[in-house]
C-alpha positions as CSV (number, residue, x, y, z in Angstrom):
1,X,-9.6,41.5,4.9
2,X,-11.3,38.5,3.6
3,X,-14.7,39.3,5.6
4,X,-14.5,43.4,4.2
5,X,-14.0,41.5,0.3
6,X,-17.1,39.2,1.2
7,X,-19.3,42.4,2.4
8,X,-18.0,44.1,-0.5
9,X,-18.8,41.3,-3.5
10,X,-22.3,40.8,-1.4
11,X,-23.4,44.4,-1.6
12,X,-22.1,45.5,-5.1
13,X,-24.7,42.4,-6.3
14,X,-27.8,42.2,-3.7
15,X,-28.9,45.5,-3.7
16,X,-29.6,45.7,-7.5
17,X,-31.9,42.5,-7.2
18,X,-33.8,43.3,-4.5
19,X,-34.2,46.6,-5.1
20,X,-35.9,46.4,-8.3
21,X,-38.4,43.4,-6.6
22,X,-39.5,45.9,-3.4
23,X,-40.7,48.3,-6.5
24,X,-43.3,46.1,-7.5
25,X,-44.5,45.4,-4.0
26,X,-45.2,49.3,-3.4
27,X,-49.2,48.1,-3.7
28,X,-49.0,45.4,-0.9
29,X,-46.4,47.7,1.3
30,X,-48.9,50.7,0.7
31,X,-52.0,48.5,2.2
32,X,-49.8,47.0,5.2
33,X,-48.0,50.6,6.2
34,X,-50.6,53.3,5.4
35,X,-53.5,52.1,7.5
36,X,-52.0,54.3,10.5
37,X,-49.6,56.6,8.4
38,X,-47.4,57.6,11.8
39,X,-47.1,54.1,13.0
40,X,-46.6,52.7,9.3
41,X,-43.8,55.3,9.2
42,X,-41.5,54.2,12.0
43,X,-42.3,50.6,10.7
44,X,-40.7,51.6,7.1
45,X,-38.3,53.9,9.1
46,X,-37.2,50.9,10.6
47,X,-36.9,48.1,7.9
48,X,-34.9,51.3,5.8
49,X,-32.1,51.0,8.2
50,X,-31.8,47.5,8.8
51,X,-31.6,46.5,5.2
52,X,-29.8,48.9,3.4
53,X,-27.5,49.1,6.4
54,X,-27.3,45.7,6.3
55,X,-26.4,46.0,2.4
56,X,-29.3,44.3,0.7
57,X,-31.0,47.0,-0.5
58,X,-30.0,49.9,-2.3
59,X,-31.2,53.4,-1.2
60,X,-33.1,54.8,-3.9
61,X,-35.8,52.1,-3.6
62,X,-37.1,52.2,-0.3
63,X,-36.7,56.2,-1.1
64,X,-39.3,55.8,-3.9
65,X,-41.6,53.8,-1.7
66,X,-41.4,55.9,1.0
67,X,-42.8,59.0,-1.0
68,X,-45.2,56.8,-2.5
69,X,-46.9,55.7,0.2
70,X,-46.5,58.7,3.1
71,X,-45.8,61.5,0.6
72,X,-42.5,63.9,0.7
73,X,-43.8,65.7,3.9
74,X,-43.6,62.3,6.1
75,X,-41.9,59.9,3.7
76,X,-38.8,62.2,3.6
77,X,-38.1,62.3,7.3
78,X,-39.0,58.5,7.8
79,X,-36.5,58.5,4.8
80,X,-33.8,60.3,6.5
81,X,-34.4,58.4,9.6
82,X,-34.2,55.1,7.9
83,X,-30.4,56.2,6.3
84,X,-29.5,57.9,9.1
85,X,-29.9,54.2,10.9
86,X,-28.5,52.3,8.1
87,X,-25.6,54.2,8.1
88,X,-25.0,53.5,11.4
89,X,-25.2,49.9,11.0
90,X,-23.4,49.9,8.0
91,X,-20.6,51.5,9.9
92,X,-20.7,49.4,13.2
93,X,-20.6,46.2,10.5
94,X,-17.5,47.4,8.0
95,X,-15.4,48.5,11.3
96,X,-15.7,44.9,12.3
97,X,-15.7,42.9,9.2
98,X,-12.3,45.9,7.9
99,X,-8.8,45.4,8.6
100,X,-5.5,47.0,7.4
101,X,-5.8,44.9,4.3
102,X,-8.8,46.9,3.1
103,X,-6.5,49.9,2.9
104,X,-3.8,48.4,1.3
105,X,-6.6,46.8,-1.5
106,X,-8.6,50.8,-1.7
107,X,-4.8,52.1,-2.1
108,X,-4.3,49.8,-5.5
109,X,-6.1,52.6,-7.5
110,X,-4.6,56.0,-7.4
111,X,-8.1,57.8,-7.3
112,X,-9.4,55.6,-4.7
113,X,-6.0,56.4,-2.3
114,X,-6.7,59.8,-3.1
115,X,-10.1,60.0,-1.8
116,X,-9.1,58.0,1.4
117,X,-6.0,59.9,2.4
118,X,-8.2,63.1,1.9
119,X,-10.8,61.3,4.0
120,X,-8.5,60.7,7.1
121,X,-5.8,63.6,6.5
122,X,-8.1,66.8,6.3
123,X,-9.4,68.9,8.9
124,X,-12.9,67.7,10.3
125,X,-14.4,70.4,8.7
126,X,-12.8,69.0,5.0
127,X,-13.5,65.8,6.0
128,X,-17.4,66.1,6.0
129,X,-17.8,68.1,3.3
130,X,-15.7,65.0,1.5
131,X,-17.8,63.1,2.7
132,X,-21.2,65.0,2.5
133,X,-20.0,64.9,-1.3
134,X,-19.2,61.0,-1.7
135,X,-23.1,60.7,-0.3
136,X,-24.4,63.3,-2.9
137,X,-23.9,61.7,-5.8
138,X,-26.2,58.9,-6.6
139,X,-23.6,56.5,-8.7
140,X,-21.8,56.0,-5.2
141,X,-23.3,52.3,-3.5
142,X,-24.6,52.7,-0.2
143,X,-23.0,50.0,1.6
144,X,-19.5,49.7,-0.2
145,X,-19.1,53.3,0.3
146,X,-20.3,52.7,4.0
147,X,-17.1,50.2,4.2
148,X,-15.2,52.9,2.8
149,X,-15.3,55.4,4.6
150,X,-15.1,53.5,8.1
151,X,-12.3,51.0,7.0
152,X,-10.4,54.0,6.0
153,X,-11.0,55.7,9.6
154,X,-13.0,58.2,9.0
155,X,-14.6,59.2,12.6
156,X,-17.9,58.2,13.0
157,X,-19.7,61.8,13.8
158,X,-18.4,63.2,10.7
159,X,-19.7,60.1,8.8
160,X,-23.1,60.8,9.6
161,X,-23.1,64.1,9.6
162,X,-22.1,63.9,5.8
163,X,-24.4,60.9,5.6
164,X,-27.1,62.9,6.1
165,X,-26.8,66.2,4.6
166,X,-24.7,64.8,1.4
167,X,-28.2,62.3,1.0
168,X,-30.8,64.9,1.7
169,X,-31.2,66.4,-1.6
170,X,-31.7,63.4,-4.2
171,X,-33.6,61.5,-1.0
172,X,-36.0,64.5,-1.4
173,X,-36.1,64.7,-4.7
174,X,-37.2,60.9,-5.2
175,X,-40.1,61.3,-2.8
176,X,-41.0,64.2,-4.5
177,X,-41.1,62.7,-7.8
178,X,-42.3,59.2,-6.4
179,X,-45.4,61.0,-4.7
180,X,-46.2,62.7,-8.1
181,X,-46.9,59.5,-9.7
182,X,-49.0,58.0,-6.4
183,X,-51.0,61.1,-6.5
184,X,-52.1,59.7,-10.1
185,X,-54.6,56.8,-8.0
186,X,-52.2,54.4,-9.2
187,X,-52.0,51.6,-7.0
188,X,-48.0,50.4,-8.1
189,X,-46.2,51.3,-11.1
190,X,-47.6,48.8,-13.3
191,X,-50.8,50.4,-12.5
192,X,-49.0,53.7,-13.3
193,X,-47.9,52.5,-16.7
194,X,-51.1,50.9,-17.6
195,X,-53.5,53.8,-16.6
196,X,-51.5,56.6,-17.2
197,X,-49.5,55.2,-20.3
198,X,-46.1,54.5,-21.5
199,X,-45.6,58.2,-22.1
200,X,-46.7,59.6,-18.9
201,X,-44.3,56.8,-16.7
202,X,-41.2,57.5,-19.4
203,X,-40.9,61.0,-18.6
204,X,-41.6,60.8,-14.7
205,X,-38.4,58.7,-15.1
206,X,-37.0,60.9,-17.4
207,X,-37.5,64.0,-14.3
208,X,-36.1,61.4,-12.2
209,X,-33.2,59.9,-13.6
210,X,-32.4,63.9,-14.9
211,X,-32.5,65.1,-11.8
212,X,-30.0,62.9,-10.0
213,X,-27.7,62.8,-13.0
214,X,-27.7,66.5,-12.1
215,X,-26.8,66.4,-8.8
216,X,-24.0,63.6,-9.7
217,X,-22.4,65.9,-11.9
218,X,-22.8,68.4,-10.0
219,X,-21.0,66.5,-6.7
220,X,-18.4,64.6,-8.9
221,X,-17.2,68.7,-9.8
222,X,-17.6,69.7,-6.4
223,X,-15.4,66.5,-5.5
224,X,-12.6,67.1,-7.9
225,X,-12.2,70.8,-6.6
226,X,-12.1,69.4,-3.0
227,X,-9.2,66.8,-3.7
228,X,-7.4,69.0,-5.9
229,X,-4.5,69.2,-3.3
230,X,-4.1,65.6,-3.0
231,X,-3.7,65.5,-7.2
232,X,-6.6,63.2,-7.7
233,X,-6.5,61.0,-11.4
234,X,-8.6,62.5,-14.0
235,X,-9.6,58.4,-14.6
């Protein structure tokens, strides 16, 4: 229990930090990974999953990075690769760092117990599209909801199967939207911001941030209907 509430104070905090400090080294990461765009691929693919599996970094960042520098048409699947193996790590490390307390401290709050009897008591079949859900909306950290869902016993194939289609859209849409502004010639976001001005940066955010906040609302509906048998809290 006390190893699961370490992981769980560490990645509520780290992420945040260091996500916001790769976003200003897109102009460095770009010269380094996009001299050979394949190999440069499976080298971002790779640092994706060991650090936001290992709960430094958040999702969205390496997300925007990776449609900055290889576009939505490679950055995407090197994306999807990256949280596919983040996931999986993230699992592997909340299974052994969880223990029966975990439950008992997720039960404390009624909507939480909700969601994590409806994780473990459904049908498979509910089960994903719980989780597929839980992974759609952007409001829900990576890594905590990593320990979750595997402290809570969730079986590991539908965990990643939910992992990855529940991420897919927003994962898209921020390579999209991240490869829009690289397709200006700007080197980094500063860059952005300085050549294309305040305007221009503000509402490629705007598209952004709209878009997710979208798709949140949209999965946080879809959530409620789903755990509408188990009663789940309105708060």
């Amino acid at each position: 229990m006390y190893g699961a509430g370490a992981l769980l104070l560490l990645w509520m905090g780290l992420p945040a930090v260091l996500g916001v400090y790769l976003l200003t080294q897109i102009a460095p990461l770009t010269e380094w990974l996009g001299q050979d765009r394949l190999q440069g691929a499976a080298i971002f693919a790779l640092g994706y999953a060991v650090c936001c599996g290992s709960g430094v970094l958040p999702t969205y960042a390496p997300s925007i990075v990776g449609g900055w520098i290889f576009g939505p048409w490679l950055g995407f699947p090197a994306c999807v690769v990256g949280y596919l193996g983040g996931s999986s790590l993230g699992f592997l490390i909340s299974r052994l760092a969880a223990g029966r307390g975990v439950e008992r401290w997720i039960d404390r709050n009624p909507r939480s117990a909700v969601i994590r009897r409806a994780l473990v008591q459904e049908r498979p079949a509910r089960t994903l599209l719980i989780v597929g859900l839980l992974r759609l909306s952007p409001s829900a950290p990576f890594a905590a909801t990593n320990l979750v869902m595997a402290s809570s016993g969730v079986p590991y194939r539908v965990f990643i199967t939910g992992t990855v289609l529940g991420m897919a859209p927003r994962t898209f849409i921020a390579t999209l939207v991240s490869h829009a502004a690289a397709s200006t010639g700007a080197k980094d976001l500063v860059a952005l911001a300085t050549e294309q001005g305040f305007t221009a940066v503000v509402i490629g955010a705007v598209l952004l941030v709209g878009s997710l906040a979208v798709i949140a609302h949209v999965a946080r509906r879809a959530l409620q209907q789903a755990l509408a048998a188990h009663q789940i809290p309105d708060r």
